[in-house]
C-alpha positions as CSV (number, residue, x, y, z in Angstrom):
1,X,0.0,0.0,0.0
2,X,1.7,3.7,-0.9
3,X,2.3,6.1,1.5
4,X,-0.3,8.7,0.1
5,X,-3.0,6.0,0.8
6,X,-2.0,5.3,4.5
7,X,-1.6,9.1,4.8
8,X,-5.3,10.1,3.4
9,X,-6.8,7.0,5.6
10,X,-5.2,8.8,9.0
11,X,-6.6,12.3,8.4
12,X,-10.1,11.7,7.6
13,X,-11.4,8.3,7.9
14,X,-15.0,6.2,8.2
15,X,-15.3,2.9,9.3
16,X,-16.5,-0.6,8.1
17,X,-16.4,-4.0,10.1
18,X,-14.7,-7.4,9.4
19,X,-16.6,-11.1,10.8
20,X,-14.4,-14.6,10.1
21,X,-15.8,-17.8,10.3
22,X,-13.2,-20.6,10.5
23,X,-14.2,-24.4,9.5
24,X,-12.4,-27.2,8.5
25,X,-11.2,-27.9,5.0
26,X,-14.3,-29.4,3.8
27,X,-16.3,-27.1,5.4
28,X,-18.7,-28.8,7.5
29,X,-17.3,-28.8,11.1
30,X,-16.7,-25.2,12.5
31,X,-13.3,-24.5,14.7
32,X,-13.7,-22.9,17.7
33,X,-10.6,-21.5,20.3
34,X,-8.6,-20.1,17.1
35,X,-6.6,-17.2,18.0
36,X,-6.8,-14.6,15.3
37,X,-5.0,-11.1,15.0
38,X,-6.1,-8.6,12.4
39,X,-3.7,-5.7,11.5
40,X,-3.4,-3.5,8.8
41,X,-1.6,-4.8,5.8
42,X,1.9,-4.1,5.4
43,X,2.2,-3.2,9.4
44,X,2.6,-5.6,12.5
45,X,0.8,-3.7,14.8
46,X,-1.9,-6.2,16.1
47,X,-5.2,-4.2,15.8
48,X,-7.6,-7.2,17.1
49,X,-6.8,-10.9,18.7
50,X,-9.8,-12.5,18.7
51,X,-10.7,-16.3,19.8
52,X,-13.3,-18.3,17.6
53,X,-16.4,-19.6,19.5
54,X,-18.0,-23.0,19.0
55,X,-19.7,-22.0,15.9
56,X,-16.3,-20.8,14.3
57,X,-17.5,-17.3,14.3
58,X,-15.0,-14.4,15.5
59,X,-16.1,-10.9,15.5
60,X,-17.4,-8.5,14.3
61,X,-14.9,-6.1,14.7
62,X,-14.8,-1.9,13.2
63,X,-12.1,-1.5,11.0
64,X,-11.2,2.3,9.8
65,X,-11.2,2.4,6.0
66,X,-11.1,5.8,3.9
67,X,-14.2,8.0,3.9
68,X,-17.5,6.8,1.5
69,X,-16.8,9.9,-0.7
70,X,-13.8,8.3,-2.2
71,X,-16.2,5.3,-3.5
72,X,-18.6,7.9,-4.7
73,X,-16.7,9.7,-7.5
74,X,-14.2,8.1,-9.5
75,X,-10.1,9.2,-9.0
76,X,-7.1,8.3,-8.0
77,X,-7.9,7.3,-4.4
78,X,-8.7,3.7,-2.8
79,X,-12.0,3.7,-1.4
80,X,-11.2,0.6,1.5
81,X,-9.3,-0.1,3.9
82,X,-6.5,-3.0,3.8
83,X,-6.1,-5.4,6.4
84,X,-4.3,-9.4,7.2
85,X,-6.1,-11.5,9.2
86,X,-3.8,-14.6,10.6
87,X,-5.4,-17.7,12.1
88,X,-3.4,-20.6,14.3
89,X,-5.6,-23.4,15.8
90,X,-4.5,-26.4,17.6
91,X,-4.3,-29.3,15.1
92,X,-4.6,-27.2,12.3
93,X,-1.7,-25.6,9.8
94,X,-1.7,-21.8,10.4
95,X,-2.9,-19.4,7.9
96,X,-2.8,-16.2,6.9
97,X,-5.3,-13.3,4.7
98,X,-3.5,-10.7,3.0
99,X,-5.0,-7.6,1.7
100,X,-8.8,-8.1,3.1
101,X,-10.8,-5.1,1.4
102,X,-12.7,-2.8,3.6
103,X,-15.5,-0.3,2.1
104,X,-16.6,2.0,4.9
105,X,-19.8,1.2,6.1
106,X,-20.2,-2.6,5.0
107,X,-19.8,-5.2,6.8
108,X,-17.0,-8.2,5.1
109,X,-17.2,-11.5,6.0
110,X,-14.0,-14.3,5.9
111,X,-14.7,-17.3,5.5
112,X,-11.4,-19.5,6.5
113,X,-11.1,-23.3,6.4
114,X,-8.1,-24.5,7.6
115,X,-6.1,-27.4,6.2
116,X,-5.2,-30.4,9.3
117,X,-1.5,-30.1,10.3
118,X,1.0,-32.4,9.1
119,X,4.6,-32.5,10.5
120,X,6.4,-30.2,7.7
121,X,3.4,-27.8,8.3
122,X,4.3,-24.2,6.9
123,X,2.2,-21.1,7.0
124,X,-0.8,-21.2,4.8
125,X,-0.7,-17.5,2.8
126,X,-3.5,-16.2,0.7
127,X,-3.0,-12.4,-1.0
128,X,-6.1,-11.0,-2.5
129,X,-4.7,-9.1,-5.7
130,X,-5.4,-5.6,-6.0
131,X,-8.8,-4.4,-7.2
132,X,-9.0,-3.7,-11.1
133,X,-9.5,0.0,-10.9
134,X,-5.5,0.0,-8.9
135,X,-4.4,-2.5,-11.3
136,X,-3.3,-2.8,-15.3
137,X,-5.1,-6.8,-15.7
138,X,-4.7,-7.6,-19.2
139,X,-8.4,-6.8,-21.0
140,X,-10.9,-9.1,-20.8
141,X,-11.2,-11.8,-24.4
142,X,-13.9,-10.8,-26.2
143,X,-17.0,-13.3,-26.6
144,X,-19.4,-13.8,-29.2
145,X,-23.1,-12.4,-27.9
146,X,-24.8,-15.2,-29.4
147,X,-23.0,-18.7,-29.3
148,X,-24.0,-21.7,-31.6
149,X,-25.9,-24.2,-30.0
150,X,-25.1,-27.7,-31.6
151,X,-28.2,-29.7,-32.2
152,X,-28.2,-33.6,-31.2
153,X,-30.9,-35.0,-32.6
154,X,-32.0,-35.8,-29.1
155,X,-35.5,-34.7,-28.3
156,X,-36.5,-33.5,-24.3
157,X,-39.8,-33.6,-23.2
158,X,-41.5,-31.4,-20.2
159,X,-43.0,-33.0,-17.0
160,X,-45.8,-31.5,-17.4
């Protein structure tokens, strides 16, 4: 994140709020007793440590993102707020969210689900890229409008 963004979100700022839900890889089971820490990206200052409850919920929390004006008109200026959420659970490989995007006034949710640990378990990362309108993708490929449908000879009747 550039300096003229961190500056802008200290002077005038609004606010928007973060929830995580933790499961487990396949989703089904939630984890409760994670210990999470939010902070914003690119710092280490530990905004938030927060402990999962039996449903694998944590939060919310109110996070300080730039003011709704920026959103409202286009320039130059990102209109949320940047943060990394990191997870560590016991029996579980830790992991961390980079660059969680914050609009002020919304609330995000993160939905986690952590891998098992295994004995040569290293930190899971995950970085959300930057949004398009902060970032030169390559143009989308066109497609044609109306695409040719090939016909079977197969013939399928309604229920009714």
């Amino acid at each position: 994140m550039n300096d003229k963004v961190l500056s802008i979100q200290a002077e005038e700022s609004a606010q928007g709020s973060l929830s995580i839900r933790l499961a487990t890889a396949a989703g089904f089971l939630p984890v409760r007793d994670a210990r999470i820490q939010i902070s914003r990206s690119g710092q280490e200052e530990v905004l938030y440590t927060l402990t999962s409850d039996a449903s694998g919920m944590a939060g919310p929390v109110t996070l300080d993102t730039p003011p709704l004006d920026y959103s409202l008109e286009p320039n130059s200026l990102q209109p949320y707020g940047e943060y990394t959420v990191q997870v560590s659970a016991r029996n579980f490989a830790p992991e961390a969210v980079s660059n969680i995007q914050i609009l002020p006034g919304q609330m995000a949710l993160l939905e986690i689900r952590l891998v098992p640990e295994t004995e040569n378990a290293a930190e899971i990362v995950t970085d959300i890229g930057p949004h398009t309108l902060f970032f030169p993708y390559p143009p989308k490929i066109p497609e044609a409008e109306i695409k040719p449908v090939n016909e079977t000879g197969e013939i399928v009747l309604s229920w009714w």
